[in-house]
N, C-alpha and C positions, 0 to 999 in steps of 0.2 A: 175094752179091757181097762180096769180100772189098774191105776199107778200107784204103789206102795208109797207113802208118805211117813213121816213120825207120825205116831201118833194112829194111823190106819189109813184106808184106801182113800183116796181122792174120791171127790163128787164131780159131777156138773151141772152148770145153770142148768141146762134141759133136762138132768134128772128130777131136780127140785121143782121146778117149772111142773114136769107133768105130775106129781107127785103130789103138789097143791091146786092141779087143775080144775078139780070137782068143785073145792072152796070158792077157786079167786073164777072161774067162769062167770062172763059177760060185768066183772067190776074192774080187771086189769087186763091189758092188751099183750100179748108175748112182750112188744117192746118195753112198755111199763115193768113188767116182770122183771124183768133182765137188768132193767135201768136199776130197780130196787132191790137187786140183788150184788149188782155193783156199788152201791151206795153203805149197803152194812159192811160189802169186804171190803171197801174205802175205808172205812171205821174201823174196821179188826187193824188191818194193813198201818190206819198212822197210830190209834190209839193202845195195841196191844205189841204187834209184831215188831214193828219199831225201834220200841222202849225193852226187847228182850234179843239175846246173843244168838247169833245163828240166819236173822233177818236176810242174807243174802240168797238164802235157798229160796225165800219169796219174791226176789227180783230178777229182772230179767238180766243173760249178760250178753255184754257186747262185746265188739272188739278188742284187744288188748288187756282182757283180763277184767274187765271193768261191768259193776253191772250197773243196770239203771232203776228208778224206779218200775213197778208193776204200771201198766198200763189201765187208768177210766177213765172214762167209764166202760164198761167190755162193750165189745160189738158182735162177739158170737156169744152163742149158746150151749157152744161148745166148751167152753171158758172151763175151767178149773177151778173151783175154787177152794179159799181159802184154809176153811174147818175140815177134819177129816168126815168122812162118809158115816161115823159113828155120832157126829156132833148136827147131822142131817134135819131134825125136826126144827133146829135153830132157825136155818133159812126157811123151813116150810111154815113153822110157826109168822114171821117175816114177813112173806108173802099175801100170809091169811090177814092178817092186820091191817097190812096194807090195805088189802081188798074190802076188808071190813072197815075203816075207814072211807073208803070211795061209797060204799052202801050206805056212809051213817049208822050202820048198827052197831051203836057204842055199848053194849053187853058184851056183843061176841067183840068186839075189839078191847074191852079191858080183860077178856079171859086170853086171849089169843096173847095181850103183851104182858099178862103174868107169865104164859108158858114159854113165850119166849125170854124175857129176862132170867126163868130157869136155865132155861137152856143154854144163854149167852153164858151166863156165871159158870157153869158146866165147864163150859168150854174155856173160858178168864182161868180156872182153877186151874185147869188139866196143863192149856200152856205155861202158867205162871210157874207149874210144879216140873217142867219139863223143860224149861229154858232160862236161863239165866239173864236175870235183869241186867240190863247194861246202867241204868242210873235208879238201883234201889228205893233212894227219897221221893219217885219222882212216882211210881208206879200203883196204882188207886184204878180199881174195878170200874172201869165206864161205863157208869149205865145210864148217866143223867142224857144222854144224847137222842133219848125218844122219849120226846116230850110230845103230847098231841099240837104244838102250836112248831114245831119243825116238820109236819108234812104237810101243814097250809101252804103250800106252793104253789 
């Protein structure tokens, strides 16, 4: 049962996961998957969620009132993440790139990272327009963070 969030239902890695598994089959591993899907909500989480009011709904809380950061890189599959369930193609697009990437096939990986950079700005909009910046000055759509020389890893 999906969990009502701002903005629409929640996702999970293993919806995305099976969702882009035709694409990413035999060039990403489930854990790859997952790793890579923790890695853009690592990016949503400092680069968007951050910098906008309300940030503590995406953290975890602990005792005393107190929350902490979100926990990566995830270790289930179960994981929650970050975009609503409407912002969905973002991760799947993500994933494909990835995979396209690990293939070499830099066609399908520069269409995969235009639909996702749609996607992501989609989503940059939706929360920018639904939460309040906590430092105005500071707040610039990131998208320079997928460059093809940051998945040489």
């Amino acid at each position: 049962m999906r969990t009502a969030q701002r903005g629409g239902y929640t996702i999970t890695a293993r919806e995305i996961m099976e969702s882009a598994a035709a694409r990413t089959a035999g060039a990403l591993s489930d854990s790859e998957k997952l790793r890579a899907l923790s890695e853009l909500d690592n990016k949503i989480y400092e680069d968007i969620i951050l910098r906008h009011e309300g940030a503590e709904a995406y953290m975890q809380p602990v005792a005393g009132g107190e929350y902490v950061h979100r926990a990566f890189p995830y270790t289930s599959d179960l994981q929650e993440l970050i975009a609503p369930h409407r912002f969905r193609k973002m991760y799947i697009h993500y994933l494909c790139l990835e995979a396209d990437l690990a293939r070499d096939e830099i066609d399908r990986y520069t269409n995969d990272l235009i639909l996702f950079h749609d996607a992501f700005d989609a989503f940059f909009a939706h929360y920018h327009q639904t939460h309040m910046p906590c430092c105005p000055a500071k707040i610039k759509a990131p998208r320079a963070f997928l460059r093809r020389d940051s998945h040489a890893q």
